[in-house]
C-alpha positions in Angstrom: 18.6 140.0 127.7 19.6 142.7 130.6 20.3 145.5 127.6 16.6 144.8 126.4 15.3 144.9 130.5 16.9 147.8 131.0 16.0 149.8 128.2 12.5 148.2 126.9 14.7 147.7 123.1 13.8 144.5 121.5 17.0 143.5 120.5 16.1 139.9 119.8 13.3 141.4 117.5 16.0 143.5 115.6 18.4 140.7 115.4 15.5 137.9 113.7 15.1 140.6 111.1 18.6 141.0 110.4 19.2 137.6 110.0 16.4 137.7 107.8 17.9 140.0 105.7 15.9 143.4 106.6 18.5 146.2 106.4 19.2 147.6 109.8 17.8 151.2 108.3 14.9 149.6 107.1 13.7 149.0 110.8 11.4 151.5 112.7 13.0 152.2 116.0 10.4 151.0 118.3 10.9 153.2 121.6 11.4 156.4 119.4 8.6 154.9 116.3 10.1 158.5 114.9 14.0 156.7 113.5 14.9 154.1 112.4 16.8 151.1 114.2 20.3 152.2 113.3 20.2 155.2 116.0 21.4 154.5 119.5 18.9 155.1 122.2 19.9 157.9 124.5 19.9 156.7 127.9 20.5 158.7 131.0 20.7 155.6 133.3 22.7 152.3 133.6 21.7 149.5 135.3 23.8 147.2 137.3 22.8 143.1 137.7 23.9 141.6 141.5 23.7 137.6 141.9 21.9 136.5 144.7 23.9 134.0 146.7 21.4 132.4 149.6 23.9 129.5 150.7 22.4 129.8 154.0 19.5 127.3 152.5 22.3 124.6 151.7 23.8 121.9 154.0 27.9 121.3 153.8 28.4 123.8 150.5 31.5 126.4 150.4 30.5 129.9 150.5 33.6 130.1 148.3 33.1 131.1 145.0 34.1 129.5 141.8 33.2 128.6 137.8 30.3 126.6 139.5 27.5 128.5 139.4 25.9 128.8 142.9 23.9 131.8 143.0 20.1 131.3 143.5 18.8 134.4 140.9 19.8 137.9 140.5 18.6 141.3 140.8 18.5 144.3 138.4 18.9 147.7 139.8 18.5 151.2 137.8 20.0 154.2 138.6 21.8 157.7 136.8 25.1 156.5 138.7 26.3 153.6 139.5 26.5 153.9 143.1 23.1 154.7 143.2 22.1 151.3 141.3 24.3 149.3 143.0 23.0 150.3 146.3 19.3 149.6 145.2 20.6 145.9 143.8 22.4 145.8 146.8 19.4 146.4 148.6 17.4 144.4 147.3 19.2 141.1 147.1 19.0 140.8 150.8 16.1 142.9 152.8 18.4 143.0 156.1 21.0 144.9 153.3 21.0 149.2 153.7 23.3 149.0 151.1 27.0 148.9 150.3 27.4 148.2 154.3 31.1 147.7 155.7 29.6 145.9 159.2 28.1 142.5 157.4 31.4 141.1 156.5 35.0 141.1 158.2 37.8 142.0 156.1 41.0 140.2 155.6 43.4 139.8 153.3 42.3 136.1 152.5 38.5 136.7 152.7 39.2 139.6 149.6 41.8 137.0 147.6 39.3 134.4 147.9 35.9 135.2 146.7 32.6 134.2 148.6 29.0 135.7 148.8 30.0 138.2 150.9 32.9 139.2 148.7 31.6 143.2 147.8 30.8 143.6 151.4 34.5 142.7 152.7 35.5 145.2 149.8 33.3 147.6 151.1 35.2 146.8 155.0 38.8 147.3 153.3 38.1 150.8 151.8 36.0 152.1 155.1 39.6 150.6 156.7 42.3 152.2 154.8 44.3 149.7 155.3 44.8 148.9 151.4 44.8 151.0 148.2 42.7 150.7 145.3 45.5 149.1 143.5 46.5 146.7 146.3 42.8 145.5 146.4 42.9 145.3 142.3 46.2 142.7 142.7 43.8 141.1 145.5 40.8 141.0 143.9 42.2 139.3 140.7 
């Protein structure tokens, strides 16, 4: 469902008519209408999809995240690099949000091994810091 937001290709159309039968070459592209379906779009964006965790609005639950699914929606955000869509998602999860922000979350070592919903804002804290390398956060991070 996100590759057919983000690109405006109805790959659920494309993949009834297969499943019909219909040869993949057979199909018009329908963004191009010039090719046929069988051609990759060319896309000079990527999009980046950010969960929306408002635990705020719930008495006595974790903030800790698990398999359970807690978050409340999610944004889509589209941009020709990723740190500009992930700032824009970022953004506009929370309006308070300017972005990928180190001062909303404190870092530690057991706030970044233990994920909550304010997990990619402590990641921002702990590069801003120094204090760990991209490869100590990966083994944190896990």
């Amino acid at each position: 469902a996100l590759a057919s937001k983000a690109t405006g290709y109805p790959l659920a159309y494309v993949a009834a008519k297969l499943a019909l039968g219909v040869p993949l070459p057979d199909l018009k592209n329908s963004v191009t209408m010039a090719t046929t379906a069988c051609f990759e779009p060319s896309l000079d964006y990527l999009v980046v999809k950010v969960p929306r965790w408002d635990l705020n609005k719930f008495v006595g639950v974790s903030d800790k995240i698990g398999s359970s699914m807690k978050s409340i929606g999610e944004v889509m955000a589209i941009g020709r690099s990723f740190e500009e869509a992930l700032q824009k998602a970022l953004r506009m999860v929370d309006e308070k949000v300017v972005g990928f922000e180190t001062e909303k979350a404190r870092c530690s070592t057991d706030e970044l091994e233990h994920p909550s919903d304010q997990r990619i804002f402590v990641l921002a804290n702990a590069l801003k810091s120094g204090k760990y390398s991209i490869d100590k956060l990966y083994e944190l991070t896990r």
